[in-house]
N, C-alpha and C positions, 0 to 999 in steps of 0.2 A: 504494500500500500504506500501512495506517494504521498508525502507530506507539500501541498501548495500554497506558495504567496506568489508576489506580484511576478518576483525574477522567471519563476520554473513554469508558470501558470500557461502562457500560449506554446511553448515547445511539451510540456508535458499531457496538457489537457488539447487544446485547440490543434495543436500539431498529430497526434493520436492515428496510429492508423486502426485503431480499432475504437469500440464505446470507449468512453470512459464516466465510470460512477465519479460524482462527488456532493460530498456530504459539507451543506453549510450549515453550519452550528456555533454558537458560542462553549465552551466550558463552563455547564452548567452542571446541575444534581444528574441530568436526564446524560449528559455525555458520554459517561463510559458505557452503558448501555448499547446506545447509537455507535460509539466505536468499536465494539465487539460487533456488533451485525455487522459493518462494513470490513473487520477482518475476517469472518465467516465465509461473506458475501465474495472477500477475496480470493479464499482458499477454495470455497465451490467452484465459480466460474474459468479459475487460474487464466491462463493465458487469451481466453476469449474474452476478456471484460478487464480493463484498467480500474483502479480503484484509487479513491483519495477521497483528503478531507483538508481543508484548509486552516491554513496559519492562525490562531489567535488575532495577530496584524495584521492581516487581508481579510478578512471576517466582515469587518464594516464598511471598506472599500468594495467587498466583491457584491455585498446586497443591496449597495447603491446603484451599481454599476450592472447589473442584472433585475431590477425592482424587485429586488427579496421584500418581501413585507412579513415574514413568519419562519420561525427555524421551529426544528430541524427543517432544512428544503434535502432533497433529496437529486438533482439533476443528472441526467445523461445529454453527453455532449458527444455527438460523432460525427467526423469531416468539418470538422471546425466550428458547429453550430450546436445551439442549446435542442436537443432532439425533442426534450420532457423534463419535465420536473412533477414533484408528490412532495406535497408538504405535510408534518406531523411526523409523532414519536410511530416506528415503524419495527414489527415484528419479521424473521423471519421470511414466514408465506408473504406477508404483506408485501416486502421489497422485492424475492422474486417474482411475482407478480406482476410489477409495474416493471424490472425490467424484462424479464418474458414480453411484456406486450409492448414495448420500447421498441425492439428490437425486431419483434414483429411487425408492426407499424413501418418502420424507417426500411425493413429489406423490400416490403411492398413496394413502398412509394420509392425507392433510390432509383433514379433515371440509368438506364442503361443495364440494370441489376446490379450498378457498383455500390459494395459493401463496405468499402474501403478497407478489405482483409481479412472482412466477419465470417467466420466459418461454421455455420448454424450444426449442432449434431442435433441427429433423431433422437 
């Protein structure tokens, strides 16, 4: 899992040739929580799904600059664009879920069938 601020944020997120999960959140009571899903969520997916969560110090930058109005936000960014996002404290089933249909979603509609490297298994 990547840890994101300003510096790594377009080569690691927006540059991606695959999804990439990230989780915006403060450091709150509800945090560790939300960051044990997202390392979960890591180790499920492995190499089909990038994963992160941002810096303390890009937290208030990145929700201005996206109109986060509620954390946790949950987003997938794939080929350089925000795909989706799910706001709220998120179990589990809950998070694969939204991205199962994320990812669904985005292979339909991707012009030409490019997935930007998504390798969907059965």
């Amino acid at each position: 899992m990547y840890l994101i601020g300003p510096v790594n944020f377009t080569d690691e997120v927006l540059q991606a040739d695959q999804p990439f999960l990230l989780l915006c959140m403060p450091c709150d009571d509800d945090f560790p929580g939300q960051r044990k899903l997202m390392e979960d969520a890591s180790k499920h997916y492995g190499q089909q799904l990038k994963t992160g969560m941002l810096t303390e110090e890009f937290t208030e930058s990145f929700k201005k600059k996206f109109d986060i109005h509620g954390t946790p936000t949950f987003l997938i960014f794939w080929s350089g664009n925000e795909a989706n996002r799910m706001l709220g404290l998120a179990d589990f089933r809950t998070l694969e879920s939204f991205i199962r249909e994320t990812i669904q979603q985005t292979v339909t509609t991707a012009p030409n069938g490019n997935t930007s490297g998504y390798r969907q298994e059965a």
